[in-house]
C-alpha positions in Angstrom: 0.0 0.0 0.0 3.1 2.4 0.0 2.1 4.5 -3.0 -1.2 3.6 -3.9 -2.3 5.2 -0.2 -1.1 8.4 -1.7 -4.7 9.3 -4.0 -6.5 10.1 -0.8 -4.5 13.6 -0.9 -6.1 14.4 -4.1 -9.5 13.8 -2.4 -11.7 16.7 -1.5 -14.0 16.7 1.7 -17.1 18.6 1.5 -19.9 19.2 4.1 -23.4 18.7 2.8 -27.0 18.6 4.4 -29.6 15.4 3.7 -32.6 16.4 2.0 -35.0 16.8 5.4 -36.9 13.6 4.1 -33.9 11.6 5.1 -32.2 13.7 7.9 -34.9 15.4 9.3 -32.8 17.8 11.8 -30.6 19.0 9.4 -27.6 18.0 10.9 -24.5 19.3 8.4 -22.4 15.7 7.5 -19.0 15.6 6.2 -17.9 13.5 3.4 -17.0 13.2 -0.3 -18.4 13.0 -3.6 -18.4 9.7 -5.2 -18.1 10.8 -8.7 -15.0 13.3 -7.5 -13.5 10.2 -5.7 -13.7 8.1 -8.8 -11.8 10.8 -10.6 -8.9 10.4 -8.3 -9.5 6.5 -8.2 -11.9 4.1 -9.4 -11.2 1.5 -6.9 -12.6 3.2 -4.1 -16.0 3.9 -5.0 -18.9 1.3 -5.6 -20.9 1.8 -8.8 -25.2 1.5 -9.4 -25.8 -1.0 -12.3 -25.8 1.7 -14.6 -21.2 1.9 -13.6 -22.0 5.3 -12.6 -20.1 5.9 -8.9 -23.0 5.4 -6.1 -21.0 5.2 -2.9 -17.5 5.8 -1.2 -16.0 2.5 0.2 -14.9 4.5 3.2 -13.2 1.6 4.8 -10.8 1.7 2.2 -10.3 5.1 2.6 -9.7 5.0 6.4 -7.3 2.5 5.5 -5.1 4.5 3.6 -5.3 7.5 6.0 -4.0 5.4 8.6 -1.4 4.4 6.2 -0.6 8.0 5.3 -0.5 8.9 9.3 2.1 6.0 9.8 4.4 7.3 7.1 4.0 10.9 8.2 4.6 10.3 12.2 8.0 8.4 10.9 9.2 11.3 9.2 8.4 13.5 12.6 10.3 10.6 14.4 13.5 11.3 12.1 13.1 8.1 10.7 11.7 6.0 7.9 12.1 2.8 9.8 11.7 1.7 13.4 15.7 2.4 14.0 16.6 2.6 17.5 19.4 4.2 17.4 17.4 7.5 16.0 15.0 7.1 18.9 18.5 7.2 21.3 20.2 10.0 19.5 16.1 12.1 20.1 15.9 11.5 23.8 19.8 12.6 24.2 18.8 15.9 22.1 16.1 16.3 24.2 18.5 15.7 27.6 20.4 18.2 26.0 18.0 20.8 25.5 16.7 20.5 28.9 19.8 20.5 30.8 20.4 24.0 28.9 17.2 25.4 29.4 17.4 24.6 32.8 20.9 26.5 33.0 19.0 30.1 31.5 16.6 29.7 34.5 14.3 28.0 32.8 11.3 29.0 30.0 8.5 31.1 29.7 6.3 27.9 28.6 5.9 24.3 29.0 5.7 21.8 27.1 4.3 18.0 26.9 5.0 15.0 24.9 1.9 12.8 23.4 0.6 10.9 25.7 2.6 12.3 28.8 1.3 13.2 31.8 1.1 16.5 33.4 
């Protein structure tokens, strides 16, 4: 799935309402356009029996965008692979930065690592 999770950037997420007959409140939904989706790719829509696009397989989508959010969180990591050693070299940068921070009296903020607490 390396490259082929890619289309989804090309994808364009609209808001829309339901006609009142199917949602009666209204409520705005978020989504995207089958026919714009089978632009960008084909295999991730369903088509009527006339091969015109009738739905989104969103499971695919999601998918992809988890896909995408792996390869992205890597490259914030400093890596494109699960190497160790880069993991090492980010806490001692981090040491680093403390210890000097620390020497200046400190900072005028705070901050928090994911899924660290207070």
């Amino acid at each position: 799935m390396d490259k082929a999770s890619e289309a989804i950037l090309a994808l364009k997420p609209v808001t829309f309402r339901y006609k009142e007959e199917v949602e009666p409140n209204g409520a705005i939904q978020f989504g995207l356009v089958a026919e714009g989706v089978a632009e960008v790719d084909p295999d991730l829509v369903i088509l009527d029996k006339g091969g015109k696009p009738e739905s989104v397989r969103y499971e695919t989508i999601n998918a992809m965008l988890l896909n995408e959010f792996l390869k992205e969180h890597k490259k914030g990591r400093g890596t494109t692979n699960d190497d160790p050693a880069t993991e090492v070299r980010g806490r001692k940068t981090r040491r680093r930065g403390k210890r000097t921070q620390e020497k200046r009296g400190g900072s005028h903020c705070t901050t928090q690592r994911a899924g660290t607490p207070n």
